[in-house]
C-alpha positions in Angstrom: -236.9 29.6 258.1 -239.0 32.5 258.6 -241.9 33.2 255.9 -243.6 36.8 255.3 -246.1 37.4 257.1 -249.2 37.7 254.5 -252.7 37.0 253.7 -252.5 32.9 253.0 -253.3 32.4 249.2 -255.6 29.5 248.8 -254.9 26.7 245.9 -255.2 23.2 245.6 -253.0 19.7 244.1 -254.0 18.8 240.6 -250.3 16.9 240.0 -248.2 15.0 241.4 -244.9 13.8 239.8 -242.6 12.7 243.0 -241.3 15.4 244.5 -242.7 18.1 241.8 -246.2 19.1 242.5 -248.5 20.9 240.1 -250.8 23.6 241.9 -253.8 25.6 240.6 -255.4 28.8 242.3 -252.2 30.4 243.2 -252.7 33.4 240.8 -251.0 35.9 243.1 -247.9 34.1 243.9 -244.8 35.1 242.3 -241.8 32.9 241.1 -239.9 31.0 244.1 -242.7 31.5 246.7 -242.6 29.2 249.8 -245.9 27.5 250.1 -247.2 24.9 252.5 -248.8 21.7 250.8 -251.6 19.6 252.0 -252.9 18.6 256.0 -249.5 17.8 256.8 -248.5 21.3 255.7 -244.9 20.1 253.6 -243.0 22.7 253.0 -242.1 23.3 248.6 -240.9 26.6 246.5 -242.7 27.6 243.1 -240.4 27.1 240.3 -242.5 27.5 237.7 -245.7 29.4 236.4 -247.8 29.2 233.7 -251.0 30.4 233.5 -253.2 29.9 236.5 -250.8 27.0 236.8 -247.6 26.9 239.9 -245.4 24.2 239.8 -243.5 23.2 243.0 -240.5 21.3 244.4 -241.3 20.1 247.3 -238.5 19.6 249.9 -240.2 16.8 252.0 -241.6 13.5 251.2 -244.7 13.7 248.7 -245.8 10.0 249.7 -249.6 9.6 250.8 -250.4 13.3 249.0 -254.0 13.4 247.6 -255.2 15.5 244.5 -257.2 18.2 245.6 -255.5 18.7 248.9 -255.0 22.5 249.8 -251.7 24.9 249.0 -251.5 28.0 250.5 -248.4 31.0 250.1 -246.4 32.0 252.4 -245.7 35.0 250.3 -242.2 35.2 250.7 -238.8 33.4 249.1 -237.2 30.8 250.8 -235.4 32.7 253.0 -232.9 32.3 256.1 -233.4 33.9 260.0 -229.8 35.0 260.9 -228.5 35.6 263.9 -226.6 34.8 267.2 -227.3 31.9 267.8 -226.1 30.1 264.4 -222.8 29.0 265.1 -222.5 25.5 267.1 -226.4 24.5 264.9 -226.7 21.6 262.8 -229.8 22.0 260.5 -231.5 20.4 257.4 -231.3 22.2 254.1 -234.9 24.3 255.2 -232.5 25.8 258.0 -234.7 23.5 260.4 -232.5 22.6 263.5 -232.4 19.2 263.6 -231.5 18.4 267.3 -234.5 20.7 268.6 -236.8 18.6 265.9 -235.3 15.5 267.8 -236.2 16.4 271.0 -239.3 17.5 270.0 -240.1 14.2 267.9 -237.6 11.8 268.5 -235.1 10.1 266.1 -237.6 9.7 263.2 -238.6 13.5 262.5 -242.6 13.6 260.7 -242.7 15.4 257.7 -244.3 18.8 257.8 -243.1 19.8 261.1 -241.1 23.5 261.8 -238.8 24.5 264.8 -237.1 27.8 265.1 -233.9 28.2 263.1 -232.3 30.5 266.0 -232.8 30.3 270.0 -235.3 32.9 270.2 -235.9 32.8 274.1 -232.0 32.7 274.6 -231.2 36.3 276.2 -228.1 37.8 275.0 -225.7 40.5 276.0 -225.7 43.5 273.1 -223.3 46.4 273.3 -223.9 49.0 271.0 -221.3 50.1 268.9 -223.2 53.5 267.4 -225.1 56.4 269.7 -228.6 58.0 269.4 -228.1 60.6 266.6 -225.8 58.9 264.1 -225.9 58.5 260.6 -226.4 54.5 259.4 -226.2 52.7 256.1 -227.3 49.5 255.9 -224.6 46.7 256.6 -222.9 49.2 259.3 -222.6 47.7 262.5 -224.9 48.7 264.8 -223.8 46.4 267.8 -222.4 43.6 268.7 -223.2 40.3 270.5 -220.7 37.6 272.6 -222.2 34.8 270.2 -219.0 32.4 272.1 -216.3 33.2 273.9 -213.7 33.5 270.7 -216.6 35.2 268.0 -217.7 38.7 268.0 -221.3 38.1 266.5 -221.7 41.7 264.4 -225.5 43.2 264.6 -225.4 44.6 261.0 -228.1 47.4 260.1 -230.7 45.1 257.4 -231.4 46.3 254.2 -233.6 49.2 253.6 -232.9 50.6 257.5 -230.2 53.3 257.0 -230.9 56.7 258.6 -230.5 58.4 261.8 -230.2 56.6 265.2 -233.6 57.6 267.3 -232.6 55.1 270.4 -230.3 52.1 271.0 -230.3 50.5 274.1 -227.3 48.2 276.0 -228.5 45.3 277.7 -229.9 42.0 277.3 -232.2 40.7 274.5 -233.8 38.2 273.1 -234.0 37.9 269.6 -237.5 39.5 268.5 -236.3 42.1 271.4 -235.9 45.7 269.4 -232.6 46.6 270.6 -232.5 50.5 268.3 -235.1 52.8 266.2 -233.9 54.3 262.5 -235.2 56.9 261.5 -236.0 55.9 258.0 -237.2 57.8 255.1 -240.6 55.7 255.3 -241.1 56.3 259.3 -239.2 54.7 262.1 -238.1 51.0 261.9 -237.2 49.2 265.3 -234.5 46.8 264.6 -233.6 43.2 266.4 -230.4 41.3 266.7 -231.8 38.8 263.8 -232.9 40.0 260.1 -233.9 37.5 257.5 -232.2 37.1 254.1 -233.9 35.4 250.6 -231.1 32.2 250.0 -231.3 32.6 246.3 -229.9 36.5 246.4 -226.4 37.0 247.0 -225.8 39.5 249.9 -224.4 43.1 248.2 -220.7 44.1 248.2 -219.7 47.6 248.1 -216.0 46.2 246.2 -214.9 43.0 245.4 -211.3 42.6 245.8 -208.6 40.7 243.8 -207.4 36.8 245.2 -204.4 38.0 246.4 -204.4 36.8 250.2 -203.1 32.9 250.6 -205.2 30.9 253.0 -203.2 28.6 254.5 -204.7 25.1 254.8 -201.8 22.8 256.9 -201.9 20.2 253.8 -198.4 20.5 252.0 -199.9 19.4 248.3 -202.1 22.7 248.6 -200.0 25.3 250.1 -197.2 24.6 248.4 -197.9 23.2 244.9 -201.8 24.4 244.1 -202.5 27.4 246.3 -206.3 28.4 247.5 -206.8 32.3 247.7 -209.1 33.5 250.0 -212.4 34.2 248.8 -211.0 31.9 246.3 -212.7 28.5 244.6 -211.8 25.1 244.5 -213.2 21.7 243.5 -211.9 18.0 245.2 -213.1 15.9 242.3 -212.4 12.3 242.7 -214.2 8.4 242.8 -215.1 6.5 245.5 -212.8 6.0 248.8 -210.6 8.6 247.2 -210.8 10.6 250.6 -212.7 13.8 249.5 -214.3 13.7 252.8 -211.4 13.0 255.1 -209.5 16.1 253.3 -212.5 18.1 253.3 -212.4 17.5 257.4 -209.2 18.5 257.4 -209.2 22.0 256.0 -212.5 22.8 257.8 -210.1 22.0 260.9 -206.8 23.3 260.0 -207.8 26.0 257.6 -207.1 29.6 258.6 -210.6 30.6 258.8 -212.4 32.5 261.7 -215.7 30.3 260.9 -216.4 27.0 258.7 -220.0 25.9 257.1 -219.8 22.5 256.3 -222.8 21.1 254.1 -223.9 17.8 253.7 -225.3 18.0 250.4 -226.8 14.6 249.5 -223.6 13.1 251.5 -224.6 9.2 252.4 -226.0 9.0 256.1 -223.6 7.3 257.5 -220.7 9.5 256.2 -223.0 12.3 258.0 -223.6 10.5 261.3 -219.8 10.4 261.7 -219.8 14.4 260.7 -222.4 14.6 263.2 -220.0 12.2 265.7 -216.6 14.3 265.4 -217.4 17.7 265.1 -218.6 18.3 268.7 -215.3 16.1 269.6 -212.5 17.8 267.8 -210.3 20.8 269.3 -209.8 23.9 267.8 -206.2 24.0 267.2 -206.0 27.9 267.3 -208.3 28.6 270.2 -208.7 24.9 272.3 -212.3 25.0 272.5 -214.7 22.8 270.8 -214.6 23.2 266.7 -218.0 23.2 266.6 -218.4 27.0 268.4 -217.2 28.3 265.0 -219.1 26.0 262.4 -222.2 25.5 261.6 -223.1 22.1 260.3 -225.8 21.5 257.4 -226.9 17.9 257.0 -228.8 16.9 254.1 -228.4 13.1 253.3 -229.0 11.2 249.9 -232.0 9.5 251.6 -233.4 13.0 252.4 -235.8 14.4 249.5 -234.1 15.5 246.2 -235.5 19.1 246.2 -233.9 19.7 249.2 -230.4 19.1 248.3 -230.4 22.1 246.4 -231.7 24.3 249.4 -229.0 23.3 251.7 -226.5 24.5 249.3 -228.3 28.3 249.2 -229.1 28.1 252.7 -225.5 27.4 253.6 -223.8 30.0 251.6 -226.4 32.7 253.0 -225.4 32.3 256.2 -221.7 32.2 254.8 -221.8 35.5 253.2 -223.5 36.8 256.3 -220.5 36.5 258.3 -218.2 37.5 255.4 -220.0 40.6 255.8 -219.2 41.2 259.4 -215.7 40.8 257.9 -214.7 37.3 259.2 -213.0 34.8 256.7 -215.3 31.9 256.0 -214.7 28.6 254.5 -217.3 26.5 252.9 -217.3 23.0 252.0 -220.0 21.2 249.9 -220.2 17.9 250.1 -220.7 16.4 247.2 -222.1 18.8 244.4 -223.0 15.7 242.1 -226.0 14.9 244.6 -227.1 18.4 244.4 -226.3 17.9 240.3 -228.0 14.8 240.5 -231.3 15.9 241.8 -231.7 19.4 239.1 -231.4 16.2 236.5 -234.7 14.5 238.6 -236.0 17.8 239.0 -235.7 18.5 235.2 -236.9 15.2 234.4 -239.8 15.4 235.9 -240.8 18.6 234.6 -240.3 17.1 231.1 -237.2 19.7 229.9 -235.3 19.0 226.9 -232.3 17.1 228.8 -228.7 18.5 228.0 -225.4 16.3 228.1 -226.0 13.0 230.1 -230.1 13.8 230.7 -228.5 16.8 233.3 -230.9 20.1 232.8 -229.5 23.0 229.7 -228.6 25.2 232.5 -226.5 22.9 234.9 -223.5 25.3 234.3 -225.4 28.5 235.4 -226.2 26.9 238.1 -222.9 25.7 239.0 -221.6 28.6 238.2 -223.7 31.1 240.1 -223.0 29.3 243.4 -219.2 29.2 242.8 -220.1 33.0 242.4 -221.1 34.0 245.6 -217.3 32.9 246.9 -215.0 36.5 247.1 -212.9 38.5 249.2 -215.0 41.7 249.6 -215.4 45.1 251.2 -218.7 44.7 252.7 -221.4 47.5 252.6 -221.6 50.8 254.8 -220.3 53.9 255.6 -217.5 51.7 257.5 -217.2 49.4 255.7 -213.9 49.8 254.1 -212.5 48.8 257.5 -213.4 45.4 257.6 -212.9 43.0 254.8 -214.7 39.6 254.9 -214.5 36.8 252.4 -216.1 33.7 251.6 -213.4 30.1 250.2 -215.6 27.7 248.4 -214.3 24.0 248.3 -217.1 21.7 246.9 -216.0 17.9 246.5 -217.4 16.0 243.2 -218.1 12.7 242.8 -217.8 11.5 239.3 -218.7 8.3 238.3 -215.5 5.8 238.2 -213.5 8.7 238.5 -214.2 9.8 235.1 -213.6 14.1 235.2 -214.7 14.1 231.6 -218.5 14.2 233.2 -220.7 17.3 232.8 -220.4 18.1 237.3 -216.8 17.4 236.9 -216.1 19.8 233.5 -218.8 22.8 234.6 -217.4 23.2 238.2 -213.7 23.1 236.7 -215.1 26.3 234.5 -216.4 28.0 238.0 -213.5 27.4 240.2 -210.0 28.7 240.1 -208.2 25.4 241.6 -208.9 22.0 240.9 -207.3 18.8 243.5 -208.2 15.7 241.3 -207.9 12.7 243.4 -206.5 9.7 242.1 -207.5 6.0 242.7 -204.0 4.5 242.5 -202.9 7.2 245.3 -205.4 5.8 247.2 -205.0 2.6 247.3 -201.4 3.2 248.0 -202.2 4.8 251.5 -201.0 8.0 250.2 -203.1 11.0 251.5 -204.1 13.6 250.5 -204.8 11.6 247.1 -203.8 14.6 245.1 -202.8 14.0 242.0 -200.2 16.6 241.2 -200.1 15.6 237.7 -203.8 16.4 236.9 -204.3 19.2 239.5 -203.7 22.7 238.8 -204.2 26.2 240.6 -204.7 29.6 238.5 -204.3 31.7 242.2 -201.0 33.6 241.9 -199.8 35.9 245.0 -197.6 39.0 245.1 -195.4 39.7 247.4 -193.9 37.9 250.5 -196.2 35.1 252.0 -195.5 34.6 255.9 -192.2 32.8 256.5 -191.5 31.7 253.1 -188.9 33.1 251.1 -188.3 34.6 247.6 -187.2 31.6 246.3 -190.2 29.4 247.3 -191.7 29.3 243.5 -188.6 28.2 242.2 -188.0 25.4 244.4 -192.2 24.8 243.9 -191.6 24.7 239.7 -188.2 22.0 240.3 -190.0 19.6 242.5 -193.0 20.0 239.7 -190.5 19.7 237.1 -188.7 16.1 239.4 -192.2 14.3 239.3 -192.8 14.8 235.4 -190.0 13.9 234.6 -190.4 10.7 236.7 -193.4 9.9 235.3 -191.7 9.9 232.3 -188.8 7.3 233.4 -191.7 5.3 235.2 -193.0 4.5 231.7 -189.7 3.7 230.2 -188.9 1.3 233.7 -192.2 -1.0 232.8 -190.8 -1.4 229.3 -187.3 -1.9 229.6 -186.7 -2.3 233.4 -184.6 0.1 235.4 -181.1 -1.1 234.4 -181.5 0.8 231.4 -181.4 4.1 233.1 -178.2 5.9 233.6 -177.5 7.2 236.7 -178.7 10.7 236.4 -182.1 9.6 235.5 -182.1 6.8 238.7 -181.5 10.0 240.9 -184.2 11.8 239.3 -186.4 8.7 240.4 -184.9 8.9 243.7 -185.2 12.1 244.4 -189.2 12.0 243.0 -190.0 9.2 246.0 -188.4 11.7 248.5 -190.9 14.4 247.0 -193.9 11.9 247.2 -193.1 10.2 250.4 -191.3 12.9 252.7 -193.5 15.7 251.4 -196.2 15.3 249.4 -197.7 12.6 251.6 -199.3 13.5 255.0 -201.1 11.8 257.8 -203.9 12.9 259.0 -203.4 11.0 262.3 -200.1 12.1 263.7 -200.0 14.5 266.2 -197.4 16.4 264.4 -197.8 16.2 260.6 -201.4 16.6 260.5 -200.7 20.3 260.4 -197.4 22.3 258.4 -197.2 25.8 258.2 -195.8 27.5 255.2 -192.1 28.3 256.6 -191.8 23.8 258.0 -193.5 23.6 254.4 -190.6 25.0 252.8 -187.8 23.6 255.1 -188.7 20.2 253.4 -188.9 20.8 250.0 -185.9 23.1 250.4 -183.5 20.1 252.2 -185.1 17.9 249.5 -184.3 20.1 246.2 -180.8 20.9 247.5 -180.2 17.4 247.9 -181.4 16.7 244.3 -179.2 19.5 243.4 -175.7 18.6 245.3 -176.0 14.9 243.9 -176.1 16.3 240.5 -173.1 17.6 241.4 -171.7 14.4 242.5 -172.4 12.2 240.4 -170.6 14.6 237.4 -167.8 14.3 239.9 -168.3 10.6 239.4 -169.2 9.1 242.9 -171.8 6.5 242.9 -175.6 7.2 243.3 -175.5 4.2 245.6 -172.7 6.4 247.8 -174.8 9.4 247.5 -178.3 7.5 248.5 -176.5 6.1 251.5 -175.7 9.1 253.1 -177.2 10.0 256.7 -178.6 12.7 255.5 -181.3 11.2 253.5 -182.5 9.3 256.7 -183.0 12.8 258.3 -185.4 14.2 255.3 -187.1 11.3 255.8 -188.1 12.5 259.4 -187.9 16.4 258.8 -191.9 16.3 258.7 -191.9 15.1 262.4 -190.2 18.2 263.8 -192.5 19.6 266.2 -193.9 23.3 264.9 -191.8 25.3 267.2 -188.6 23.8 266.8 -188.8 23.0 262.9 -187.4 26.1 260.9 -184.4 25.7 262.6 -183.6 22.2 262.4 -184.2 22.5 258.7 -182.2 25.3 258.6 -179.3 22.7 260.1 -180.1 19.9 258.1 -179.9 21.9 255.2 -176.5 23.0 256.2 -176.0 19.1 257.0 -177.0 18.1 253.8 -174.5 20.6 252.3 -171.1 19.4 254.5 -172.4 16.2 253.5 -172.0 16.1 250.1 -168.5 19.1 250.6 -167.0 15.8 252.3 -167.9 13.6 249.3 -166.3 15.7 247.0 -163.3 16.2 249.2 -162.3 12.7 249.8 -163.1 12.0 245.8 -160.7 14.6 245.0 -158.0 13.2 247.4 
């Protein structure tokens, strides 16, 4: 975190409420000011001002804070330093990274202490990508920088720098290095390969574009029955051992994204430590180097201070839309909003607000809503900008009490987000991941056009299977009533035919080498093989043969496997089984007949 460089502003503590601090003397400072708090010098943002009054939430521990102790200003927002250098970090919410504070201090880090958010010694190789003499807007690319060896890190002209190109230089920098002088209206500006950016601002667009592009995930639930756009929103509500976090480290694997920030927002510590554990572990299945050279990693526990849970969410969509800007796709994944609800509540509470549903602040939904915002698919800013698009995928888990959506995280993040993967307890327990219950889920992302080795027919087939597991939900209640010898045979197959859905497609494991991943065209192999089954034993069982005939065919042993076909080989053995699956039931009919 990088703070203006100004005059300090001297004021002292005359409150203290927890984490909320009330501050006198500050009569320059402006709303959302960082300032630095007593000897220890604790770093806390002015929310409030009245009078010659500042009231701040502090983002470290207030414990041992004496009235009277001094406050100065920084000056300047909260704001993040970005930069090569980002991807591979794992920092606090305060953009702090947390393994050069635990070199520096050891395991226990002291309050009040600062590091450097980027590598500013490190020397890195620019290239320009602009001459001396050319027109710049801001957000054109001025250069670019080998951040790793599969990322093109994208030197973007700040705000407030456009004009004409006075000198650039190719080379090697370090960060505070000026690497080009703009000619500016206001005199010459010499530029760096870093620029700083206020958390709580969005980043400007020049257009915003529709949710029109799928982004694949590898989870069959999601690709196939409730969709994710990208630049799209989505929300993994769900109770305890539900596996919001298992499915969230999934996608941020899978996912077709050029880089993932994964935030830790009030997660428990030991769900983080094993973050912290398997990221620098895991492979990158579309490059083979380590996952961790394309994310960057935000950990903020639920032991960590309140206040701070709700920086790490700003800080980590920052740096988000900064590389949306360079015109990568980005995926970002909150984990869990209700922490980062839970502590505006404390915050609210302890500045005395009139409390809103459940004692959670008036303006919980703006809030919600305003992050959820800053997702999009967008045509970044400059006079090239229309060359590049970028976009930014929100997926934020919630944890709802007991599992009960009906509460106010749950109900305002459902109004933000455009796709909604409750997870269900009883899935759970069953072993059946991802948890998704397709009942209670829903997407409102439609796409036009062909998606990549699907078909035309791939929302019908989508709306039958849909249409298979209602109506078994419906026979399921009838079965605990009346027991299932009092369905006919049509309706047995309809049951029959749902368990091939839920067990052959809809459920995936995470752990097998194959079926942790399915591509859209594998995707639709199944659910093609398993609706033309469905379909053909209609057609038998008007022709009269058995459903126990029909459910003993071959065939259905083969469905069973069809999600263990390895990638390369899959969309033509599904092609043959589904050709299988037809001679099958062709040699039924024929021996009936004779």
């Amino acid at each position: 975190m990088k703070m203006t460089d100004l005059s300090e502003i001297p004021g002292r503590v005359v409150r203290i409420a927890g984490p909320v601090v009330g501050v006198v003397g500050l009569e320059s400072a402006r709303l959302y000011d960082v300032v630095h708090i007593g000897d220890l010098k604790l770093v806390g943002e002015i929310i409030r001002l009245a009078g010659d009054t500042a009231t701040v939430q502090v983002y470290e521990e207030t414990s041992g804070l004496r009235l009277g102790e001094g406050v100065t200003s920084t000056g300047g927002p909260l704001s993040v330093r970005l930069g090569p250098g980002l991807l591979g970090q794992v920092y606090d919410g305060l953009q702090r990274p947390l393994n050069v504070l635990a070199d520096a201090a050891g395991a226990f880090i002291p309050r009040g202490i600062l590091a450097p958010a980027l590598p500013e010694e490190t020397a890195w190789t620019f290239t320009p990508a602009v001459a001396a003499g050319e027109l710049v807007e801001p957000g054109d690319v001025l250069g670019a920088v080998a951040e790793t060896p599969q990322l093109e890190h994208r030197i973007l002209v700040p705000a407030g720098a456009g004009g004409r190109v006075a000198a650039i230089a190719a080379g090697e920098f370090a960060l505070a290095d000026p690497v080009a002088r703009i000619e500016t209206g206001s005199g010459i500006r010499s530029l760096g390969l870093a620029q700083t950016w206020p958390v709580r601002r969005p980043r400007p667009v020049a257009e915003r574009l529709p949710p029109r592009v799928p982004l694949i995930t590898g989870t069959r639930v999601i690709d196939a029955f409730f969709p994710l756009a990208r630049g799209g929103a989505a929300i993994i509500p769900g109770g305890f051992g539900t596996g919001k976090t298992v499915l969230q480290h999934a996608l941020s694997r899978w996912s077709d994204v050029d880089v993932v920030v994964y935030i830790g927002c009030g997660e428990r510590g030991n769900e983080m430590a094993e973050v912290l554990e398997e990221f620098p572990s895991l492979e990158d299945p579309r490059t083979g180097a380590p996952l961790m050279e394309r994310t960057v990693l935000i950990a903020n526990t639920s032991n960590m201070p309140v206040a701070a849970r709700e920086a790490s969410i700003y800080t980590g969509v920052t740096i988000a839309e900064y590389y949306r800007d360079m015109g990568y796709d980005v995926l970002l994944l909150a984990d869990s909003t209700s922490r980062w609800g839970e502590a505006l509540r404390e915050i609210s509470g302890r500045l005395e607000e009139m409390p809103g549903e459940e004692g959670y602040p008036a303006y919980l939904g703006s809030r919600v809503a305003e992050f959820y915002e800053r997702s999009g698919r967008v045509i970044p800013i400059g006079s090239a900008g229309r060359d590049r698009t970028g976009s930014v995928s929100v997926v934020g888990a919630v944890s709802p009490p007991g599992g009960d959506f009906s509460e106010p995280i749950t109900q305002n993040s459902m109004r933000a987000a455009g796709a909604f993967w409750g997870l269900d307890y009883d899935l759970s327990r069953r072993r059946h991941f991802p948890a998704i219950n397709w009942t209670r889920s829903y997407t409102l992302y439609r796409f036009e056009g062909d998606r990549p080795g699907v078909p035309d027919d791939w929302d019908a087939r989508v709306l039958s299977a849909q249409v298979l597991l209602r109506r078994e939900a419906g026979l399921l209640e009838i079965v605990q009533l009346v027991g299932p010898d009092a369905l006919s045979e049509t309706e047995r197959l309809v049951l029959f035919s749902a368990k091939m859905l839920r067990e052959d497609f809809l459920q995936q494991s995470s752990f097998h080498e194959v079926d942790r991943f399915c591509p859209l065209d594998k995707s639709f192999g199944i659910l093609n093989a398993i609706i033309g089954f469905h379909l053909l034993a209609e057609k038998a069982l008007a022709a009269e043969i058995p459903l126990e005939t029909v459910t003993a065919l071959p065939v259905v042993e083969e469905i069973a496997r069809a999600k263990e076909l390895p990638l390369e080989s899959a969309p033509g053995a599904l092609r043959d089984l589904a050709e299988r699956i037809r001679a099958a039931f062709e040699g039924l009919l024929q021996k009936e007949a004779a």
